[in-house]
Backbone as JSON Lines, residues from 0, in Angstrom:
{"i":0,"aa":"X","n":[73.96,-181.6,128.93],"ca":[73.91,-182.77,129.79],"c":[72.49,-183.32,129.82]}
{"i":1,"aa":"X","n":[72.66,-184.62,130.22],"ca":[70.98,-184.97,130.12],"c":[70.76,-185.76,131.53]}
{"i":2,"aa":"X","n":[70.53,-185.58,132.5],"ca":[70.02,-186.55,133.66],"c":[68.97,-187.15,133.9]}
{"i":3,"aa":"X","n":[68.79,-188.46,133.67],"ca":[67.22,-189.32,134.55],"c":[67.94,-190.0,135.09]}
{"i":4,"aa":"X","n":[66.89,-190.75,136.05],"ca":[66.7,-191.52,137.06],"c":[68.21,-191.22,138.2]}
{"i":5,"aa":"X","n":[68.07,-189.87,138.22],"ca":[69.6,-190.47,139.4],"c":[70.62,-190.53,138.79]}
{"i":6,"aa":"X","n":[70.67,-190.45,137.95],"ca":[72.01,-190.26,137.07],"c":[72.58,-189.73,135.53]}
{"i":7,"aa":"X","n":[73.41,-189.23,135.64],"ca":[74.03,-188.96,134.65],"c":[74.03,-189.26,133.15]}
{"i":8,"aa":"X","n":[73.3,-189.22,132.25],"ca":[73.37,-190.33,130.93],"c":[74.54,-189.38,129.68]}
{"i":9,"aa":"X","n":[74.18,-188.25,129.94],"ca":[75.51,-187.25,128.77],"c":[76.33,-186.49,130.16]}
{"i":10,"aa":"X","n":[77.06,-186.23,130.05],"ca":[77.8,-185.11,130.85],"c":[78.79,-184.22,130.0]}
{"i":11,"aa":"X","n":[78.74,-182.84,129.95],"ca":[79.4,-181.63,129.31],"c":[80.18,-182.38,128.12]}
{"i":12,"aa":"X","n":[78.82,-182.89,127.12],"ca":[79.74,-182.66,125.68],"c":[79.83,-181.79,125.32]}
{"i":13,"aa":"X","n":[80.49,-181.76,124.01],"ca":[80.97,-180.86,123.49],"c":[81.79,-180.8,121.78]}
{"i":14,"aa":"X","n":[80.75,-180.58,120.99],"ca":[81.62,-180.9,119.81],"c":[81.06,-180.42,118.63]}
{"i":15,"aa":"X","n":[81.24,-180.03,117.42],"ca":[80.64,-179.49,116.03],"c":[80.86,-180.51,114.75]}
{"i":16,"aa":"X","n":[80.08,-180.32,114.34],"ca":[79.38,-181.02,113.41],"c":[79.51,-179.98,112.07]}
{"i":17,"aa":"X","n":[80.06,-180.75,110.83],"ca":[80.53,-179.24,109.69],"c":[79.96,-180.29,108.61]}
{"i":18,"aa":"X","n":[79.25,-179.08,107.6],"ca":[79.0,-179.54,106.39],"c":[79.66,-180.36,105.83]}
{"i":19,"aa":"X","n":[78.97,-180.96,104.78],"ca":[79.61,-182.36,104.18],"c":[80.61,-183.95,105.41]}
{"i":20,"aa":"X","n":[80.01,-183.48,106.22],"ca":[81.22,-184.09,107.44],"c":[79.88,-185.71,107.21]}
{"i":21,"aa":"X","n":[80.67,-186.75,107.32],"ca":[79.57,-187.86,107.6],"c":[79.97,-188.42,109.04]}
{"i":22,"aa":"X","n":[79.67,-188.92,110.04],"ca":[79.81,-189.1,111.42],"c":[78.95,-190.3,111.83]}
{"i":23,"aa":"X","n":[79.34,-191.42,112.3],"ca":[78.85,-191.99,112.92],"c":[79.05,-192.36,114.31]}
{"i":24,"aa":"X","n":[78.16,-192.94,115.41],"ca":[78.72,-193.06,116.84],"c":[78.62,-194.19,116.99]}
{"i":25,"aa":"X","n":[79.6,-194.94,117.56],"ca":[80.01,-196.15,118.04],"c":[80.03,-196.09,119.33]}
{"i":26,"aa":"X","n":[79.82,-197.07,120.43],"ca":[79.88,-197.02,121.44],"c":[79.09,-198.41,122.4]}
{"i":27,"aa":"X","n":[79.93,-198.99,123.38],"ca":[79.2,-199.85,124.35],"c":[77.54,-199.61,124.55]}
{"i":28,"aa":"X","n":[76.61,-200.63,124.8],"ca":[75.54,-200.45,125.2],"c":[75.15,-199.65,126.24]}
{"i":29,"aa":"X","n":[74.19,-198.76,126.37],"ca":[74.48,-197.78,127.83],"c":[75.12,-196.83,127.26]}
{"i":30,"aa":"X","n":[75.9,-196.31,126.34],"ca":[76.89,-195.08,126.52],"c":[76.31,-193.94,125.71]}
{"i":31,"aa":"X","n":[75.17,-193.98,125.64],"ca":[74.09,-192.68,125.74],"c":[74.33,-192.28,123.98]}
{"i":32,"aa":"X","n":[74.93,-193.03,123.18],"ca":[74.18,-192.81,121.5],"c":[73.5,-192.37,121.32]}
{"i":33,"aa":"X","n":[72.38,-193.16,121.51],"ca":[70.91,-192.75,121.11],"c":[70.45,-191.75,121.9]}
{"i":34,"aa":"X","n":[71.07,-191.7,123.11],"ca":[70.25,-190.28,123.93],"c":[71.02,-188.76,123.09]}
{"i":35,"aa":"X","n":[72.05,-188.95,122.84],"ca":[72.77,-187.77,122.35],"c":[71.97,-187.55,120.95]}
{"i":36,"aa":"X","n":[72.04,-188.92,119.83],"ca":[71.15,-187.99,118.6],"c":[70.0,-187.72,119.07]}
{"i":37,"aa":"X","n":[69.13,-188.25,119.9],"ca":[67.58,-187.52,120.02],"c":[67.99,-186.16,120.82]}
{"i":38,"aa":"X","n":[68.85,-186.0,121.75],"ca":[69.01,-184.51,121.89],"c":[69.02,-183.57,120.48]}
{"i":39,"aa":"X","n":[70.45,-184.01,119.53],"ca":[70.39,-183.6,118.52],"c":[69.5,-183.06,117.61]}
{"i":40,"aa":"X","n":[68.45,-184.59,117.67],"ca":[67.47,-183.98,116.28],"c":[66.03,-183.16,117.3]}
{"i":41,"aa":"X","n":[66.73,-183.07,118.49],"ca":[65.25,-182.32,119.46],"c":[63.77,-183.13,120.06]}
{"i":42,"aa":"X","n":[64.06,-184.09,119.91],"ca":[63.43,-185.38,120.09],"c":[63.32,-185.5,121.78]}
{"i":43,"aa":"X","n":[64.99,-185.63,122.93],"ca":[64.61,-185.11,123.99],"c":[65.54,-183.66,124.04]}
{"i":44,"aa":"X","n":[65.1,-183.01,125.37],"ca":[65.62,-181.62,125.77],"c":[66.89,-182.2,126.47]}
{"i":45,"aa":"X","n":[68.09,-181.62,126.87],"ca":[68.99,-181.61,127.19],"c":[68.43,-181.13,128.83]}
{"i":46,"aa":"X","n":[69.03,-181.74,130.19],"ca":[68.6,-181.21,131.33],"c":[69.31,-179.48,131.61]}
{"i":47,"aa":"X","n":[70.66,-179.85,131.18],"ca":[71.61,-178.45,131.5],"c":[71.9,-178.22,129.56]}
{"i":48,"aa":"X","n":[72.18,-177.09,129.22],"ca":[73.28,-176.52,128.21],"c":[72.32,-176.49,127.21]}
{"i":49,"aa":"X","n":[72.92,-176.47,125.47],"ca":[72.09,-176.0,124.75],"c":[72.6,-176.72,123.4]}
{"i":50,"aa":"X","n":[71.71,-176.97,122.58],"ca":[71.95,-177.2,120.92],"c":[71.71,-176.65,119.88]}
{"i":51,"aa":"X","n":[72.81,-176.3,119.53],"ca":[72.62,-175.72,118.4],"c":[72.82,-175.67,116.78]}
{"i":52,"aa":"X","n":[71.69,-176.0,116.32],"ca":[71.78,-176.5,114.86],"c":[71.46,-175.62,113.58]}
{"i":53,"aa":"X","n":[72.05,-175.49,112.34],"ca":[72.26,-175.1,111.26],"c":[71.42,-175.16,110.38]}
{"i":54,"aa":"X","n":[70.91,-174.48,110.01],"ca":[69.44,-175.03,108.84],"c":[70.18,-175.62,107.9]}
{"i":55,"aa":"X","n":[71.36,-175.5,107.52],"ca":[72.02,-176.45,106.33],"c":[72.31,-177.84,106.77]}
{"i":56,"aa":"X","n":[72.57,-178.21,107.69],"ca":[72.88,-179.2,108.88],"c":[71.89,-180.37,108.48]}
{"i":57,"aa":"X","n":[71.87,-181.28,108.14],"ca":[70.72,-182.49,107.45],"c":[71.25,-183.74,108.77]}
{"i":58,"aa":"X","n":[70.53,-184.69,109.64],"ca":[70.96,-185.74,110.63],"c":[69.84,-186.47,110.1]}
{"i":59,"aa":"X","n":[70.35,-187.8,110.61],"ca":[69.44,-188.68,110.13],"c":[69.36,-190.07,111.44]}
{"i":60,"aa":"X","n":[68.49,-190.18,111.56],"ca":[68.17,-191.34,113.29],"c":[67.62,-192.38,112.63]}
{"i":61,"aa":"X","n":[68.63,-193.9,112.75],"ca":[67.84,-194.94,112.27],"c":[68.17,-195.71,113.64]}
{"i":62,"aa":"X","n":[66.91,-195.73,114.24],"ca":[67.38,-196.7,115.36],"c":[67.3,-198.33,115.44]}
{"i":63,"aa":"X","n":[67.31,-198.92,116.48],"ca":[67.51,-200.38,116.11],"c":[65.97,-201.04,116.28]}
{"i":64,"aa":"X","n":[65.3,-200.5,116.81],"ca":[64.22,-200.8,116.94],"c":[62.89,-199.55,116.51]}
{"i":65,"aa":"X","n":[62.15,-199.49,115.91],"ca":[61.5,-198.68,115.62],"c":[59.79,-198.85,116.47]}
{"i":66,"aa":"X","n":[59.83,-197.96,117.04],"ca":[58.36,-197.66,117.66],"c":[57.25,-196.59,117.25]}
{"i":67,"aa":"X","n":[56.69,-196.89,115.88],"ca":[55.9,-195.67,115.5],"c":[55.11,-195.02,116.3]}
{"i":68,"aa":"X","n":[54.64,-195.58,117.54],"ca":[53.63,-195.13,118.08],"c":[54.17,-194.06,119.21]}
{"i":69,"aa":"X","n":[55.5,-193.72,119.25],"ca":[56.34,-193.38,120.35],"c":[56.85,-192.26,119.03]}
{"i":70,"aa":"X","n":[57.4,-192.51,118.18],"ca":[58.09,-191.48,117.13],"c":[57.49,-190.98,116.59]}
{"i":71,"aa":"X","n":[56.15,-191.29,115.65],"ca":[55.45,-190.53,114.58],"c":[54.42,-190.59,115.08]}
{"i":72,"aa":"X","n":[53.63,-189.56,114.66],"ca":[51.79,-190.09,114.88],"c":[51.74,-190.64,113.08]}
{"i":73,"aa":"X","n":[51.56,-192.03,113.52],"ca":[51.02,-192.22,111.85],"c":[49.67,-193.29,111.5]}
{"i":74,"aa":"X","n":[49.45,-193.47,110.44],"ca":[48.28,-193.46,110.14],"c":[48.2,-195.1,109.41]}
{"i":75,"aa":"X","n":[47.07,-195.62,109.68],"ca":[47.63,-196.9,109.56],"c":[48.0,-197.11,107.7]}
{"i":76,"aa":"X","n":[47.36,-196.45,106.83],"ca":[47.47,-196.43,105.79],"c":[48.89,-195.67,105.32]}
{"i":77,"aa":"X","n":[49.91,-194.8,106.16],"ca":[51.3,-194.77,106.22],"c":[51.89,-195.92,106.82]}
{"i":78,"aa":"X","n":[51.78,-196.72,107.06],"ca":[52.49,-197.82,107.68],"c":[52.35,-198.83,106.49]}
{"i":79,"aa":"X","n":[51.41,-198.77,105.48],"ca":[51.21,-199.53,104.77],"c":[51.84,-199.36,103.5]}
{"i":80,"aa":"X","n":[52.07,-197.78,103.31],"ca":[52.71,-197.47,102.38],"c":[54.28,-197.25,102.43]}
{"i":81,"aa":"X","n":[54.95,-197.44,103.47],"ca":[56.08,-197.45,104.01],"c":[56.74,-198.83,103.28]}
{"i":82,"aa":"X","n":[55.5,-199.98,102.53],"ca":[55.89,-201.22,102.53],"c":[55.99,-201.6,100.24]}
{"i":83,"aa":"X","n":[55.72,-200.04,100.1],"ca":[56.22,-199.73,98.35],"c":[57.3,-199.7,98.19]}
């Protein structure tokens, strides 16, 4: 589960993820997508329960907006080369 501000954003999921499986999440604005893969890839902590991932297990986070300065520490000469 994940809680800020007063409320609820995941509550007792629950589900597995299997090799070769491809998965995408669909969902209304608000309905905690993006909070669930950054639990996933460990990005945030979960408030209650636990994750658990597979060293064979490969995820991939393309979000809609990208904030390097919030996601990567990078370097301005990686930002430049991001553009080869």
């Amino acid at each position: 589960s994940v809680h800020r501000d007063d409320r609820d954003i995941l509550k007792k999921v629950d589900f597995a993820l299997h090799e070769n499986e491809i998965v995408s999440l669909i969902g209304p604005n608000g309905a905690g997508k993006s909070t669930l893969i950054k639990v996933l890839l460990g990005i945030l902590q979960p408030s209650s329960g636990r994750v658990i991932n597979h060293k064979k297990l490969k995820m991939a986070y393309v979000p809609q907006k990208f904030n390097p300065s919030h996601s990567l520490p990078l370097r301005v000469q990686d930002l430049l080369d991001l553009e080869k």
